[in-house]
N, C-alpha and C positions, 0 to 999 in steps of 0.2 A: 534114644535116650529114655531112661526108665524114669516114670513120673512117679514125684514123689506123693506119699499120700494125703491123703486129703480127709479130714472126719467128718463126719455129719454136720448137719451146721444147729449150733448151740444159741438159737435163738434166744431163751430165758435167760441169760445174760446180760441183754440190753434193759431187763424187766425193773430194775433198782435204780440204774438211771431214770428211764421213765417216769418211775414212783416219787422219784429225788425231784424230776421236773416239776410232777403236778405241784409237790409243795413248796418250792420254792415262788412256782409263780401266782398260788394261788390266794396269797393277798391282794393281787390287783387285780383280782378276776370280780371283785365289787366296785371298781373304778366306775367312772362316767364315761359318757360320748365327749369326744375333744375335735378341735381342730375340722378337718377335713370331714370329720362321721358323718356331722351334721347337715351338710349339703347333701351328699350321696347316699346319707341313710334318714335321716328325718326330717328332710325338705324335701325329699322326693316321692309327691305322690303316684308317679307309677311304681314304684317299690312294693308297694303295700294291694297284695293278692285279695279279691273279697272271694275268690274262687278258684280250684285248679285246673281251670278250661284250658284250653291249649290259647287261646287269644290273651288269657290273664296273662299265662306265661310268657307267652313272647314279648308281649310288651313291658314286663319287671326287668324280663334277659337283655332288653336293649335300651334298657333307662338310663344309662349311665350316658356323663358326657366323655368322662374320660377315654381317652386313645383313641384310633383312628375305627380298631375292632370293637369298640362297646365293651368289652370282657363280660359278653354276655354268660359264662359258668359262674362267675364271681356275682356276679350280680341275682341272679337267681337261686346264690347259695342264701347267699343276705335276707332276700325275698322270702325265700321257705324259713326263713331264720324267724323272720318278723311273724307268718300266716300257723306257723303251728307253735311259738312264745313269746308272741307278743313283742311289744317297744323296748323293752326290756334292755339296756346291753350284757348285762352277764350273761345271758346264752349264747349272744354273739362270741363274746369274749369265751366261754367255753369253749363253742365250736372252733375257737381258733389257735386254743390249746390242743384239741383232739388234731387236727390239723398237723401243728408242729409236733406232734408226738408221732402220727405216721410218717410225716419226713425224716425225723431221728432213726425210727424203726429201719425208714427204707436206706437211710444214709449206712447205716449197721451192714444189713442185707449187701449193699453195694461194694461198700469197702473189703467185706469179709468176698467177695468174688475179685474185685481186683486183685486183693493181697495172692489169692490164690492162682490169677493167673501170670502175677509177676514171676512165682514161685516156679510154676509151670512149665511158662518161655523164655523167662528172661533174668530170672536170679533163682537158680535151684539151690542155693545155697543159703537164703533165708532160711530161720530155726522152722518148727513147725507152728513153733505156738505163736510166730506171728498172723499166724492165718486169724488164730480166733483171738487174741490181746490188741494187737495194733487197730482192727476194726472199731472193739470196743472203748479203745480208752481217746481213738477221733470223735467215735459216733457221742458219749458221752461228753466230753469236753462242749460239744457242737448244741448238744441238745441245754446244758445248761449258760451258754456264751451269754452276757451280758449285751453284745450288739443285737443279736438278735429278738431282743426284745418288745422293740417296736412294730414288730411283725406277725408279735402275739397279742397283748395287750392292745395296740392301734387299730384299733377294728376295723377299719378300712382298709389294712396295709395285708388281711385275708388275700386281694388282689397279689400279693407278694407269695404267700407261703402257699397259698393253693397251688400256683403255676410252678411255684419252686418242687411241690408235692407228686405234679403230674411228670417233670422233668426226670425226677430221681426215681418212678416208675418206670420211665423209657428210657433213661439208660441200665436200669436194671436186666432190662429186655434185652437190650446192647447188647452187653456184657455176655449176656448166657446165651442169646448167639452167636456172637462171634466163640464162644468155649464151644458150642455148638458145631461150629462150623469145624473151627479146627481139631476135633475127634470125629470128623466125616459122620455128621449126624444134622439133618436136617434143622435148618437155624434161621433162613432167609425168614419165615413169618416171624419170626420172634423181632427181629431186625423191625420190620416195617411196622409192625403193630406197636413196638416203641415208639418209632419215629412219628409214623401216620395220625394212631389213635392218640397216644399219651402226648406227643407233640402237639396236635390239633388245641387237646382241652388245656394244656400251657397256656397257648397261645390267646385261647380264647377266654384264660383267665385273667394274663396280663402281657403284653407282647412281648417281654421279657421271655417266654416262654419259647421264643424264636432264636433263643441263644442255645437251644439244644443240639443242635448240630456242632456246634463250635463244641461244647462238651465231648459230644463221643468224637470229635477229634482229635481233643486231647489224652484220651484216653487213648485212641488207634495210635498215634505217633510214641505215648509212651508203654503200652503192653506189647501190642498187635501189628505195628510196623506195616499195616497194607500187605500182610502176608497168608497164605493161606496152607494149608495143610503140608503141602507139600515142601515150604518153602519157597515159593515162587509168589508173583505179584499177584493178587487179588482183584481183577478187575470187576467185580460187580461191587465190594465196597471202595475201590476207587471214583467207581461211575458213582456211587452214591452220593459220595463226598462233593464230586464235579455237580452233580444234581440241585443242592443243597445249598451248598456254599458259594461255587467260585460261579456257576452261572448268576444267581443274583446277586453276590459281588461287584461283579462286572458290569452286571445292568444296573445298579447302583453309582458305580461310578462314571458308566456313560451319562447317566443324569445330570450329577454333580457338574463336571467336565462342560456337557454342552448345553447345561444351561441352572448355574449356579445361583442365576436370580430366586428359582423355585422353592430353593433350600434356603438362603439365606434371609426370606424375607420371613420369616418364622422368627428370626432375632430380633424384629422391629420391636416388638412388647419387653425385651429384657435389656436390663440393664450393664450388661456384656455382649461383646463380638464374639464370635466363630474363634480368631484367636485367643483372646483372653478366657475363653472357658476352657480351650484345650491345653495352656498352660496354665489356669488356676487346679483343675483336673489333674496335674501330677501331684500336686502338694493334696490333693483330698485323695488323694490314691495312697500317698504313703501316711496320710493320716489314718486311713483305716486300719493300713497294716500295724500299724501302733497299737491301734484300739485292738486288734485281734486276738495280737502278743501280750499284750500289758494294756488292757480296760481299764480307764479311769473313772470312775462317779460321775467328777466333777468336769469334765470332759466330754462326756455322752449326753445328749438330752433327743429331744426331738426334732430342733429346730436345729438348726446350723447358719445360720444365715448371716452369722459375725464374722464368719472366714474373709479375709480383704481379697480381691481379686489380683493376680496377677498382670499387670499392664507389658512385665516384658518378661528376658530371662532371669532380668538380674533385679525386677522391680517385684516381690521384694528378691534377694537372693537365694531363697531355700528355694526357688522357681527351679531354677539350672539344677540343683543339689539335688533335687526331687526326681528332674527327668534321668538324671544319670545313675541313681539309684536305682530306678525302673529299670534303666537300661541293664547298667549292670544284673538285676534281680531276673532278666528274664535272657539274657547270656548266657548265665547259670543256667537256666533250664532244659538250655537249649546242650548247653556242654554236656549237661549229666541224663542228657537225654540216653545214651546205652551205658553207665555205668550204675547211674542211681534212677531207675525209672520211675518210681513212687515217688521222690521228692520232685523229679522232673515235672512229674503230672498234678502235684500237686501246685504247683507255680502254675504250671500253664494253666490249670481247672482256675487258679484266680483272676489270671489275665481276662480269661474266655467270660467270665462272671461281672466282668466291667465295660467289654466294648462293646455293649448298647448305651447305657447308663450314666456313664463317665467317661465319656468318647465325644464326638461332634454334635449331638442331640442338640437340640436350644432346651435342656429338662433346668430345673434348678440344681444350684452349685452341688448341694453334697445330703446326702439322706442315708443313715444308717442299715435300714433296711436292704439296699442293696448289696450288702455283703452277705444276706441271710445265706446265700447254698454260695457266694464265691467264696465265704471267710472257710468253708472245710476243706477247700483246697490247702490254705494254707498250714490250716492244723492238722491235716496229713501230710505234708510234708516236713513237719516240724515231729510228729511222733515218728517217722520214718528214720528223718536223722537221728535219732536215739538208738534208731538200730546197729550203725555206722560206727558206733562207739570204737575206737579201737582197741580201749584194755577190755577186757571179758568180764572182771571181777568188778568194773563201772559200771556194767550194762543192766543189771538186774538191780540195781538201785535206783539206775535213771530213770527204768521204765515200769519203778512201784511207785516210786518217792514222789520223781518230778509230776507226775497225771495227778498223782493224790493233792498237791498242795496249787494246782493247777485248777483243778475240780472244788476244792474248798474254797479257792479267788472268785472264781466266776459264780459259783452256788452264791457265796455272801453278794455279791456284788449286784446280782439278778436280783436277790431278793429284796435289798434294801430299794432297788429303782423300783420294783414291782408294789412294796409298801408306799411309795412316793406315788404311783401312779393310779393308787387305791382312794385319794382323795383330791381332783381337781383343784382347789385351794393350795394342799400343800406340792404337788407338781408342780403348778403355777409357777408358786413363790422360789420352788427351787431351781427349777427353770433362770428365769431374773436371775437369780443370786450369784451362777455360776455363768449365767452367757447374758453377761451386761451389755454387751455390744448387740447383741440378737435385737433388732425391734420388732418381731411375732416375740419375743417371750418375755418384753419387759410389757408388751401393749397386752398382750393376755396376762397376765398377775395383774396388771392396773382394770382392765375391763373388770375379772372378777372383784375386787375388791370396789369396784364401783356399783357394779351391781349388789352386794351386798350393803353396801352405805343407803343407797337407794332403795332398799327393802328394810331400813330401818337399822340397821347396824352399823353408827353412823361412827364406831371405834376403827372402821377401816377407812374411813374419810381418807385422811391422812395419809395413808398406805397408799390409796388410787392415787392420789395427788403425785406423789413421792412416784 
C-alpha cells in the first residue's frame, strides 16, 4: 500500500492558541492560596528549602502527606517554587500556566501523530489536512476548556497537570515508536523511555500518573491492533501490555477477592459505601461529559460536594440512566472500534482517564480536575465526528464555524472563572451563590466574611451570619 504523504509538522500553529491561553487565564494569575494550598504549601515547614543540599531536598520531595507515593516531583517542584520566589502564589500560579501550556503544546504534537497514523493504517482516506486542522482545533479547544481550570489556577492541583504533562510526554514516545517499529526502524527505546522514565515522574507526581498504560492501550486497540510490520501479532508489545496491566490487575484483584476487609476499611472515614460511590460515580461521570460538551458557569465551581449520593439504581433515578448511558457510550467505542478509529479512541482515552478516580477508590465524590487529559479524549472524538459528515459542502463549515464559536464559549467562560478566582472574596461568594447545597462553599464565603467583620469591617457581619 502506497503511504500517503505526510508534511512536516507545523508546530507555530498551536502558537495563538497558546497566546489566547496566557490571556484569558491571566486575571487569576493574582488570585490567592485557597482551600487545600494551605496545608501542603504554607503549613508545611518542610516545604520551605534554606538550602540545595541533597538532605534539603529529600526532605521538601517527601513532605507531602498526600498518596501512598508522597508525589515527591510535585512537591519539589512547589519547594524550588517557594526557595528561588518566595511565598508568593503568583509564581506558583505561573508555573502552572507554563505547565498547562506544555501539555497543550504536547496534546498538539500527540494528536497531529495519531491523526497521522490512522491515516497511515487504518483510514487512508482521511483528507490530508486532517493531519494538521483536527490536531489543532482538539489541542486548542483543550488548552482554553473551562473544566480545566482548576488545574491551573489551584495551585495545588500542579500535582494534576504535572503528571498529566509527563503522561502526554510518554505517550508521545509511544506513538513514534510503535510509527517506528512499524517502518522497521528501531523504536523499542523510544517505547520504554516513555513508559519507564515519563511514566515513573507521572507517577511520582500523582498516582494518576499509573493510568498511562491504560492510555497507550487505547491507543494500541484503536491505531495499532497488536500488529506489527508485517501484519502478524506483535508479541513484545503484547508482553508489554501483559507486564503492565493484566499482571497487576490480577494481583489486584486477588487482593480484593481474598481478603476484602483491607480495601474496605479505607470507607470507614466517608460517608458512603463501596456501592453507593460506584453508583453515585456514573451520574459524576456523565456530569462531566456535560461539562465537556456544554460548560456551565454556574455549574462548575471547585467544590462539588452538593451532589446527593446515589443509595440504589433507581434512588435517585438518573442512577440506572447514567449507567446505561455509559454503557451505551462505551458500546459505541468498542463497535467503531475498525470503522471510526479516532472517535473510538477518543471514548476509550476518556473511559481509561477515569478508572482510577472515579472507580472503586474511597477518593471524594467528584473533582473537576480529573477530567484535565481525559476531557481530550472526548474532544477528539467530537472533532473527528465532524469529519464523518456525509454532505461535502457541510463539511468545511462544520470544521471552520463549529471550533470557532466553540473556542469563543470556552475562551469567555475560562475567563470570567479566571476573573472570579482573581479575588478570594468574590470566588467565595460566588461559589455560595451557585452551589447552596455545598457546605465547604457556603462555610468558606461565611469564614471569609467573618474574618473580615473581625478585622473591623463589621458591613460583612451580616453576610457571615447569613
Amino acid at each position: 500500500m502506497t503511504r500517503p504523504a505526510f508534511t512536516a509538522p507545523r508546530g507555530w500553529l498551536i502558537l495563538p492558541a497558546l497566546l489566547l491561553t496566557v490571556l484569558i487565564y491571566f486575571p487569576g494569575l493574582g488570585g490567592d492560596y485557597m482551600f487545600d494550598d494551605m496545608i501542603n504549601l504554607l503549613e508545611n515547614p518542610r516545604l520551605k528549602l534554606e538550602s540545595l543540599d541533597l538532605e534539603s531536598i529529600r526532605s521538601a520531595a517527601l513532605s507531602s502527606g498526600s498518596g501512598h507515593l508522597r508525589r515527591p516531583v510535585s512537591m519539589l517542584s512547589f519547594s524550588l517554587n517557594q526557595y528561588f520566589f518566595g511565598d508568593s502564589p503568583y509564581p506558583h500560579k505561573v508555573f502552572n500556566l507554563i505547565i498547562h501550556l506544555l501539555t497543550g503544546a504536547g496534546l498538539y504534537l500527540l494528536c497531529r501523530m495519531l491523526v497521522r497514523a490512522c491515516r497511515l493504517y487504518r483510514k487512508p482516506e482521511l483528507p490530508t489536512s486532517a493531519t494538521t486542522w483536527l490536531p489543532l482545533i482538539v489541542a486548542s479547544l483543550w488548552l482554553v476548556h473551562p473544566l480545566n481550570l482548576t488545574s491551573v489556577l489551584y495551585i495545588v492541583q500542579r500535582m494534576t497537570s504535572l503528571s498529566s504533562l509527563f503522561m502526554v510526554c510518554g505517550l508521545c514516545l509511544y506513538v513514534a515508536g510503535r510509527l517506528r517499529l512499524l517502518e522497521n526502524r528501531p523504536g523499542v527505546a523510544h517505547i520504554l523511555t516513555g513508559l519507564l522514565l515519563f511514566g515513573g515522574l507521572a507517577v511520582f507526581s500523582k498516582e494518576s500518573g499509573a493510568l498511562l498504560p491504560l492510555y497507550m492501550l487505547a491507543v494500541e486497540l484503536a491505531l495499532f491492533r497488536f500488529r506489527s510490520r508485517d501484519g502478524q501479532f506483535d508479541i513484545f508489545i503484547s508482553g508489554l501490555f501483559t507486564l503492565c496491566l493484566l499482571l497487576p490487575g490480577l494481583a489486584v484483584l486477588y487482593i480484593l477477592v481474598s481478603d476484602p476487609a483491607v480495601f474496605l476499611s479505607s470507607y470507614q472515614g466517608r460517608e458512603f459505601t463501596l456501592a453507593e460511590r460506584l453508583l453515585t460515580e456514573a451520574r459524576v461521570v456523565v456530569f462531566y461529559l456535560q461539562m465537556i460538551i456544554m460548560p456551565s458557569i454556574t455549574e462548575l465551581g471547585l467544590q462539588h460536594d452538593d451532589i446527593p449520593l446515589s443509595r440504589g439504581l433507581f434512588d435517585p433515578p438518573a442512577t440506572l440512566y447514567s449507567l446505561m448511558a455509559l454503557a451505551g457510550l462505551l458500546l459505541t467505542a468498542l463497535l467503531l472500534l475498525k470503522r471510526q478509529p479516532l472517535i473510538s479512541l477518543g471514548i476509550l482515552w476518556f473511559f481509561s482517564g477515569h478508572m482510577m478516580e472515579s472507580t472503586f477508590l474511597p477518593l471524594e465524590i467528584a473533582h473537576e480536575h480529573r477530567n484535565y487529559l481525559a476531557g481530550f479524549g472526548i474532544l477528539l472524538a467530537l472533532a473527528s465526528a465532524g469529519l464523518q459528515l456525509p454532505l461535502q459542502q457541510l463539511r468545511p463549515a462544520f470544521l471552520i464555524i463549529t471550533p470557532v464559536l466553540f473556542l469563543a464559549l470556552f475562551s469567555y467562560t475560562t475567563w470570567l472563572r479566571a476573573g472570579q478566582w482573581s479575588n478570594n472574596i468574590t470566588h467565595a461568594v460566588y461559589e455560595a451563590r451557585h452551589h447552596p447545597g455545598s457546605f465547604r462553599s457556603v462555610y468558606g464565603a461565611g469564614r471569609i466574611h467573618a474574618r473580615l467583620a473581625l478585622a473591623g469591617q463589621m458591613e460583612h457581619k451580616d453576610k457571615a451570619y447569613a
